[in-house]
N, C-alpha and C positions, 0 to 999 in steps of 0.2 A: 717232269720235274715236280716233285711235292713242293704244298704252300711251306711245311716247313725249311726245306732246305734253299726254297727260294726268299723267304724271311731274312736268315740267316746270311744269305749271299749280300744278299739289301743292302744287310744293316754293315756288316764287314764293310763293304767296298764305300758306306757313304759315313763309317765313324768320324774319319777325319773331317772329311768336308763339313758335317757336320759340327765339330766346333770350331771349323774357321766360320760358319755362316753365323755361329753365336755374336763374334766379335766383328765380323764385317761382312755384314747381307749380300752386298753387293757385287763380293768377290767370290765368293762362293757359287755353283753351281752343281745343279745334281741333271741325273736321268732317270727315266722311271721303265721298267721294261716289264710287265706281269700278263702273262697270257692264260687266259681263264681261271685266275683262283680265287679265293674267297674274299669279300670289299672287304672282312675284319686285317688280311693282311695290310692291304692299301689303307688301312685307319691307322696300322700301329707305325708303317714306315712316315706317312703322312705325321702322326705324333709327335714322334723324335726328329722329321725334319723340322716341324714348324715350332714346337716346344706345344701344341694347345693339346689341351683336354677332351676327348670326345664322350659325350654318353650316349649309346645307340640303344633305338629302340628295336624291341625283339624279333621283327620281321628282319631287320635287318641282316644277321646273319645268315638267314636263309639266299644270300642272292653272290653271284659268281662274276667278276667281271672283267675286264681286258686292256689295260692301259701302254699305251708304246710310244716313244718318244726315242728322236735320236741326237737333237740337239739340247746340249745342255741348258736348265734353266732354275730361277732366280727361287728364292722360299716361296714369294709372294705368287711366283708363277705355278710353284706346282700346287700351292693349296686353292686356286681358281681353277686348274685341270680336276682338284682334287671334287670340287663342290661341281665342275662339269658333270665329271661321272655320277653324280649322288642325281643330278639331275634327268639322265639318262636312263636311271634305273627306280624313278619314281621316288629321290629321298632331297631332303632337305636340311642343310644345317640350319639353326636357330641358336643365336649369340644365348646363353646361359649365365653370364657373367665375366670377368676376366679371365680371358686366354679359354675360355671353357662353350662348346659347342654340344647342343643337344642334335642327333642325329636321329629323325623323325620322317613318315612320309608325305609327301604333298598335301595330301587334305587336310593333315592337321596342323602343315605348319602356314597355311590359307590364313587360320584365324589369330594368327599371331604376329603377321606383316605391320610393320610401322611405316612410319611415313620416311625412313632415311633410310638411302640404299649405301648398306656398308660394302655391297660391289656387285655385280653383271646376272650373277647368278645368286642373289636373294628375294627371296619375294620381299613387295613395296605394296602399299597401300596411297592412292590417291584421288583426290576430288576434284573433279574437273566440272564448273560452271559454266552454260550454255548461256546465250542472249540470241539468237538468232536463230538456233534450230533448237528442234523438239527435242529431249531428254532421251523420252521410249522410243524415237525414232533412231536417234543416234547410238541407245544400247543395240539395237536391233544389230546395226553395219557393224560394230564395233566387235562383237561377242566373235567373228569368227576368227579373228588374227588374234585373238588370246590362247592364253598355256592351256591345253586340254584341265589343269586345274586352277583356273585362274577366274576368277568371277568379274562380273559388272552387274551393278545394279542402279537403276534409275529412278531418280528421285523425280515425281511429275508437280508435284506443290512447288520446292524450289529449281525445277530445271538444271538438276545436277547429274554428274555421274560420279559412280564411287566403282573404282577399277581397282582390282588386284593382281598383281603379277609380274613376272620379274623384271628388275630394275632393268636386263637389258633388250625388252618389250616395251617399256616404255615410250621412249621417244619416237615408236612406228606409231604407237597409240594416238600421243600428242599430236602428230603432225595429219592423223586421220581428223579427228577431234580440231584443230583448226583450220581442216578445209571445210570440215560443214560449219564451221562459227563465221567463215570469210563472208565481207559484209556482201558479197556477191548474191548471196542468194537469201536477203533482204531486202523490199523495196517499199519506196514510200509514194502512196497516191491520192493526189484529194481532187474530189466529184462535186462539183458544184449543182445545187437541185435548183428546181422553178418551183415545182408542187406539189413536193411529198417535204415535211418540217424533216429537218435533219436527227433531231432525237427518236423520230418514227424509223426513219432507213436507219441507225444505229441500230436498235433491236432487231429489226427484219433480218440484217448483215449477220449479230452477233451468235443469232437463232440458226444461223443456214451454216455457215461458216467459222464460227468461234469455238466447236467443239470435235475431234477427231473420234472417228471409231471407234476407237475402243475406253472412251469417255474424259483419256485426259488433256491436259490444254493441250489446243493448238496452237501453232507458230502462226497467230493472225489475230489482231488488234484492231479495232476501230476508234474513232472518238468524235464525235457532233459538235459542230460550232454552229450554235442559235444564233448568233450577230450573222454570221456570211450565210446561215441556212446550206452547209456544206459538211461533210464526211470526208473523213482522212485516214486512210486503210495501209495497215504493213504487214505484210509478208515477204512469201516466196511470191515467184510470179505469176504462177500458177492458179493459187488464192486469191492475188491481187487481179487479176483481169477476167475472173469471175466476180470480185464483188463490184468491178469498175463496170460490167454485161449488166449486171442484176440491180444496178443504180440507175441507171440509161433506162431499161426497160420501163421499171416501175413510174417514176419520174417522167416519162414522156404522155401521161395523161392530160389529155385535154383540160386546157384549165378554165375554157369556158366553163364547160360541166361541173365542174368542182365547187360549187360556191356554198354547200349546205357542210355544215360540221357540228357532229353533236358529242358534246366533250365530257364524258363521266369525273366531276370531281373528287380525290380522296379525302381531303385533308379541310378546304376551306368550306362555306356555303354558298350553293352554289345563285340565294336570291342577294348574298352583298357583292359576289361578284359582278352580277348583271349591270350595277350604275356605274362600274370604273369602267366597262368596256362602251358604255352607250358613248361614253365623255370622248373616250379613243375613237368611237365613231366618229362621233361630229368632226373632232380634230383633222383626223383624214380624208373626211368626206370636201372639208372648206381647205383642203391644200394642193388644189389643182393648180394645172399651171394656168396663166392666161391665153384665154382662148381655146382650150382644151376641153374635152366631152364633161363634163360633172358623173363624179360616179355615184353611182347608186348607192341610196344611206344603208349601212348593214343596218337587220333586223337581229334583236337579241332577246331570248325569252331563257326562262328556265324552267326545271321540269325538278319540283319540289320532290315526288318520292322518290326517285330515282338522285335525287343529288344532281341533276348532270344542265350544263348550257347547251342551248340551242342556237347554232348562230348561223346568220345568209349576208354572205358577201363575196367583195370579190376576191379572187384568190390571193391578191398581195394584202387586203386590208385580213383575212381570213390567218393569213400564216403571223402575221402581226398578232393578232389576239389568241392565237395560240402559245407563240412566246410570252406573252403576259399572263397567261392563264397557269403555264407550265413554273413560272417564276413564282406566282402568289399560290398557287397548290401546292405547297410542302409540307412536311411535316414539321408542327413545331412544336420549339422544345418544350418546356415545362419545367417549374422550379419550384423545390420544395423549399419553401420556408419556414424558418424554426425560431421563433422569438422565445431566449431563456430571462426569467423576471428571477433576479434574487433582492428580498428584501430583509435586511437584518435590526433586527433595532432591540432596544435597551434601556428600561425603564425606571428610576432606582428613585425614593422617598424617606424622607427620615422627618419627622417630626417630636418633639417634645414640651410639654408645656404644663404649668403648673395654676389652678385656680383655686381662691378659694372664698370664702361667705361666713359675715358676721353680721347678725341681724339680732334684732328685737321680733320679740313672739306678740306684741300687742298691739299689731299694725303700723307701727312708726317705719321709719325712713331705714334700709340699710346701712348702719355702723360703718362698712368696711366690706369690699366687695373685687373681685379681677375677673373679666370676661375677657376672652377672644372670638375675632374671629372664626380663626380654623377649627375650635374645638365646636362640635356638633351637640354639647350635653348643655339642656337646661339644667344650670348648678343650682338656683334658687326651687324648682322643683322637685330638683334631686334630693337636695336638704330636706323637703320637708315631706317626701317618703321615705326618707332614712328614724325622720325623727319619729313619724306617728302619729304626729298632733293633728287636733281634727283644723287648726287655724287655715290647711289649703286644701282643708276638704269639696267645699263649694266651689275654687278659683278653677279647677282644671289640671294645675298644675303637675300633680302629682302622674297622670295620665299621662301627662306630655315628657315627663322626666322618662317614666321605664321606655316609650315608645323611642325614647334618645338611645337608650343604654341598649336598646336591640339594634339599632345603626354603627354601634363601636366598632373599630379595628385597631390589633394591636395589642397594647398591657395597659390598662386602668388598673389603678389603685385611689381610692377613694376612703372618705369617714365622714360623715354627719349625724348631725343629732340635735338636742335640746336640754340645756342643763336651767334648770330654772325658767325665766324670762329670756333666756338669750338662746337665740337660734344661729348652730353654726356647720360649717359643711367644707369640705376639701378636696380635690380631684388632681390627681398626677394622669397624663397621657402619653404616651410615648408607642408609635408607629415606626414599622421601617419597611420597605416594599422595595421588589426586588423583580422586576419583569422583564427576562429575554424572549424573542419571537425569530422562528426565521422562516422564512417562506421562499420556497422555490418552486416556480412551475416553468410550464413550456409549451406553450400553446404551440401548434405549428399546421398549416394548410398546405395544399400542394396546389400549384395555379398554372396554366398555358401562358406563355410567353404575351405580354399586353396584354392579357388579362386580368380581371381584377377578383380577391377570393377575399370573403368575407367570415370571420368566426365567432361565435357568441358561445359563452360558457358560460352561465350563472342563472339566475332569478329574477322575477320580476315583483319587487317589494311594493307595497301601496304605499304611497306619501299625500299626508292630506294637502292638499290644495288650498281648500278655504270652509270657513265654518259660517254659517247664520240660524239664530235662536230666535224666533218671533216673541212678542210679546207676553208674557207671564209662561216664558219658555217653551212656548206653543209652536207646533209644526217645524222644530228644529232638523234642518240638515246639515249634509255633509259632502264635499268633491274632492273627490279619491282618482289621483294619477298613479300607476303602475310606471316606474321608473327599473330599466334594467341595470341589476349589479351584480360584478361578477368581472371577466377576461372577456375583451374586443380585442381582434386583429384584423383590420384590413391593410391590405398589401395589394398595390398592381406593380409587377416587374416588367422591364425592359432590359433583354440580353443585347449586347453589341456585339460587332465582331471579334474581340478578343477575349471573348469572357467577363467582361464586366458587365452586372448587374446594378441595373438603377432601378431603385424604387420607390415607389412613395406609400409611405408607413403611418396608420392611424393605432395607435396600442393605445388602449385603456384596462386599467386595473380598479374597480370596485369594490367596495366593503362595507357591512354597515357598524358604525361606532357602537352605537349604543343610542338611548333617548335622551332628549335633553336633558331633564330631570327627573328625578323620582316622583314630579307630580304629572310629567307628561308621557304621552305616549306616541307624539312625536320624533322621529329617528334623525339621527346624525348620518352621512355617509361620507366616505374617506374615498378622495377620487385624484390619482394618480393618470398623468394622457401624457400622449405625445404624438405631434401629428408633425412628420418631417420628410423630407428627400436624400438619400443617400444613395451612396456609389461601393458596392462591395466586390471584389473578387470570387468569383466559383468557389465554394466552400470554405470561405474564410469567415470568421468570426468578428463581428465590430462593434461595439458599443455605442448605441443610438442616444443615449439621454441618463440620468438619473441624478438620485440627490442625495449629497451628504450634509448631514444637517445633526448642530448639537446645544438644544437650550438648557438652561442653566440656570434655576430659577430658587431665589432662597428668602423666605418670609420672615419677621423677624416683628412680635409684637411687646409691647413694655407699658409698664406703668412706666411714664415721666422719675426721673432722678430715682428712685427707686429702683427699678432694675438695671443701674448701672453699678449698684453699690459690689462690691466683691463677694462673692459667695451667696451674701444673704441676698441680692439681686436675683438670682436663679428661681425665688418663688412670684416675683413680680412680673414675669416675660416669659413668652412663648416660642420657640424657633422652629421653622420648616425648611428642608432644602429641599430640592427635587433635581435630576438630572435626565434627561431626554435624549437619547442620540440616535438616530435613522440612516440606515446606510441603504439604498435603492439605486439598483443598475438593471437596465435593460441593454441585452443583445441580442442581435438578430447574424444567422446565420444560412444564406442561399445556397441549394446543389441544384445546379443542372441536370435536368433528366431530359436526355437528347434521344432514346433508344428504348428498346423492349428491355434490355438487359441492365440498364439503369436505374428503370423504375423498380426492374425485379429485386434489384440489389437494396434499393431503401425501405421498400416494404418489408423484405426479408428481414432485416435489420430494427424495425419498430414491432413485427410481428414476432420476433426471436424474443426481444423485452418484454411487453406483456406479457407473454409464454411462462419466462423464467419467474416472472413479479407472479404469476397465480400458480406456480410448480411451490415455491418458495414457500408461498404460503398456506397454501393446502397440505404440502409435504408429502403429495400422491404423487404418483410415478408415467402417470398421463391425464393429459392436459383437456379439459373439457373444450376449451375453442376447439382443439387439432377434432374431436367428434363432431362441435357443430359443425365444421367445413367440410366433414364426412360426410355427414349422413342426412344433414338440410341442406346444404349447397351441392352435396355428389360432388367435391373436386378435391385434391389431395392436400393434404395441411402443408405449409412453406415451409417447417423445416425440414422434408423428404426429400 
């Protein structure tokens, strides 16, 4: 019988049924009867009974198959015979979309498995997590009861497995997969010691036993408790009563013999150790019981180039200061502190003021005359270099007038002279000043935990001390202090255990003013401190002190009733105001550098800014630091 005329038989004898299975599934039934002909037929009767779509790939039609059946069955049941057969012959459907199936062979419908089995014969994708047995050991069992195309692979970092295959292999999987997870073949065991410290048997155990052949974890755990000087091992049991063999062993050394131990420190030194342990000597040596032997005082020395304690005792006083020694040898952390100083401030002046000079040229009394304070100009010498006259040639004055007029700031407007006998002279002055400043630094240190870091940035200026002139000015000296000005930060931190940092904080900021006056040469200096205790969180930012500060200051000189008169009062009176305002804040900000990779990360991050601060500004395209780390240091620039 050909594929065609057997098609055609098919499809005649199941027209009907087939649109009763449209409207009721359930009543419907078919038979399928096809002996060696091509799978394209069993796709198209498959088709029209189920209504789906197939797309087959091109090996496909190459393959012949044999389907027989004598009891009638459901839609649902011939397209699960249908996906048998595909199964059978190396193929696989793959859902495409609604109603629509890709028909593909095993290998490549492997990388397209999801995690929902749409029925028995789909391939499935799942993850199954181990706690009790090994990963690779469990791929290992697992791999032969899978589909000739069906993968496992094992994950050794999280002790998983990722299994592909069809959904109706599963559940043989699973129930392999929970007999080796049954807590049956996990056991838990603790080894109490006399005279090996129990952080010692940890590593001996985790060295012998902690790792399988072929390098990845083993199903075998240990953990040391310093308080009971005991080990506590899980496994299989296998593991477990080798390392419970190899703890006995070690452990039954004579503890007479044992009394010398010489302890390499990492982290602390090893001559401040030497006085905490002498103290625990005594302590134990004076806590016999009564009437009991006295035990011999341990001996404790150190061995400065090597870092390391030398200690002789008895084995209980011995495992004693080795817990102390193993507690106070850690590593510790380190905190980079960052003190940022912004100070702003704001300077603004306005002055104006009017003078003016009526006088007699033949030495009499001044007529009529207005001086101020504020104003810096001898008006009477001014006058009478304006005028010419020889009448203050002798006095000086005239000297002392220009020596005025080179001090001026601002707009003068002036007139004097001499008309006859009468000497007369006028000065308008008017200032206005205008001074913003802003300054922002950041000093910042990196210090070991209770320790204390010290930084100076600045100068050291002379400030005289004191002066003495002997007699017709003879043998005159002078005592000259050197005073530092500039940026102070000391800082000692203290980490607790939840990340809080206490510190205690000295910050000082320096500057010099200027001199007293333009006849000295003595200096002014501007000194801003803070010496405090504060409590910061792990890289938080807090504001330790500063000041905002705003004076207000307005001079205001007059001739008596005269310069209150309206208008014409304005040449009688002089006004100045001036306005001052300072705004200063100091913060300080702490990070924890617990680790190689924390420090690496801060430095990274201060060594990336300088970097870009001299790219920036040179506008070259390589960085002279990343050379000197080259080529004077021999080691690779931080941003590589």
């Amino acid at each position: 019988m050909n594929k065609f005329a057997l098609t055609s038989t098919i499809a005649a004898a199941f027209c009907l049924p087939v649109a009763a299975e449209m409207n009721s599934p359930q009543s419907a039934r078919h038979v399928l009867s096809l002996n060696d002909v091509e799978i394209t037929a069993l796709i198209d009767d498959v088709s029209i009974i189920t209504g789906y779509t197939f797309v087959l790939h091109p090996d496909v039609r190459r393959v012949k198959v044999t389907v027989m059946s004598q009891a009638p069955m459901s839609t649902e049941d011939v397209f699960q015979v249908f996906l048998s057969t595909l199964r059978v012959h190396g193929f696989a459907a793959v859902p495409a979309g609604k109603g629509v199936y890709r028909i593909i062979p095993e290998q490549a419908a492997i990388g397209e498995a999801g995690q929902r089995a749409a029925g028995p014969n789909t391939f499935i994708t799942e993850v199954m997590r181990l706690n009790n047995f090994n990963a690779i050991e469990a791929a290992q069992m697992v791999k032969p009861l899978i589909d000739a195309q069906g993968q496992v692979i094992a994950n050794a970092n999280s002790n998983t497995l990722v299994v592909v295959d069809y959904a109706s292999n599963m559940p043989r999987l699973r129930e392999l997969v929970a007999g080796l997870e049954s807590s049956d073949t996990a056991k838990m065991e603790t080894v109490s010691l006399r005279n090996i410290p129990a952080k010692e048997m940890e590593g001996i155990l985790n060295d012998l036993l902690g790792q399988s052949e072929n390098g990845a974890a083993s199903n075998f755990e240990v953990a040391a408790s310093a308080s009971s000087n005991a080990v506590v091992v899980r496994g299989n049991e296998l593991k477990i009563a080798q390392a419970v063999r190899i703890s006995q062993q070690l452990d039954s050394t004579d503890p007479v013999r044992d009394t010398l131990r010489v302890i390499p420190l990492a982290n602390s030194t090893a001559e401040e150790i030497v006085p905490i342990l002498e103290k625990l000597a005594q302590t134990m040596s004076g806590q016999a019981a009564p009437g009991a032997e006295l035990q011999k005082t341990a001996t404790i020395a150190h061995h400065a180039p090597t870092n390391s304690l030398v200690i002789s005792a008895t084995p209980d006083t011995l495992l004693s200061m080795e817990r102390v020694v193993a507690a106070l040898d850690q590593r510790r952390a380190q905190v980079l502190v960052e003190a940022i100083i912004v100070e702003i401030s704001d300077d603004t002046a306005r002055e104006l003021g009017v003078e003016f000079l009526l006088s007699g040229t033949d030495g009499t009394v001044p007529l009529l005359s207005t001086n101020f304070n504020n104003n810096i100009v001898n008006l009477l010498g001014f006058t009478g270099a304006v005028s010419g006259g020889d009448v203050f040639t002798d006095t000086g004055l005239q000297e002392g007038a220009l020596n005025s007029l080179l001090n001026l700031e601002g707009g003068n407007f002036g007139v004097g002279g001499e008309s006859g006998d009468t000497l007369f002279g006028a000065i308008v002055t008017a200032v206005e000043e205008d001074t913003e400043s802003q300054v922002l630094s950041k000093p910042f240190s990196m210090v070991l935990d209770n320790g204390t870091s010290s930084l100076v940035v600045g100068q050291e200026v002379p400030i005289t001390t004191g002066e003495t002139l002997g007699d017709d000015n003879s043998n005159p000296f002078r005592t000259v202090e050197r005073e530092q000005v500039g940026i102070k930060l000391d800082v000692t931190p203290r980490i607790s255990s939840d990340d809080t940092i206490r510190m205690s904080i000295y910050q000082e900021v320096s500057s010099i003013f200027g001199t007293v006056n333009s006849e000295s040469s003595d200096l002014i200096t501007n000194t801003r401190e803070i010496a405090t205790d504060v409590l910061v969180d792990d890289g938080e930012i807090l504001v330790i002190g500063g000041l905002i500060e705003q004076d207000d200051a307005r001079v205001a000189e007059q001739v008596p009733f005269l310069g209150d008169l309206p208008l014409l009062g304005n040449l009688f009176r002089s006004e100045g105001k001036g306005l001052q305002r300072t705004n200063l804040m100091v913060f300080i900000r702490p990070t924890i550098v617990r680790d190689r990779q924390s420090a690496q990360d801060v430095t990274q991050r201060n060594y990336n800014y300088i970097r870009a601060e001299e790219l920036l500004r040179t506008g070259e395209e390589i960085s002279t630091i990343d050379n000197f780390l080259n080529e004077v240091l021999g080691t690779t620039p931080l941003n590589e």
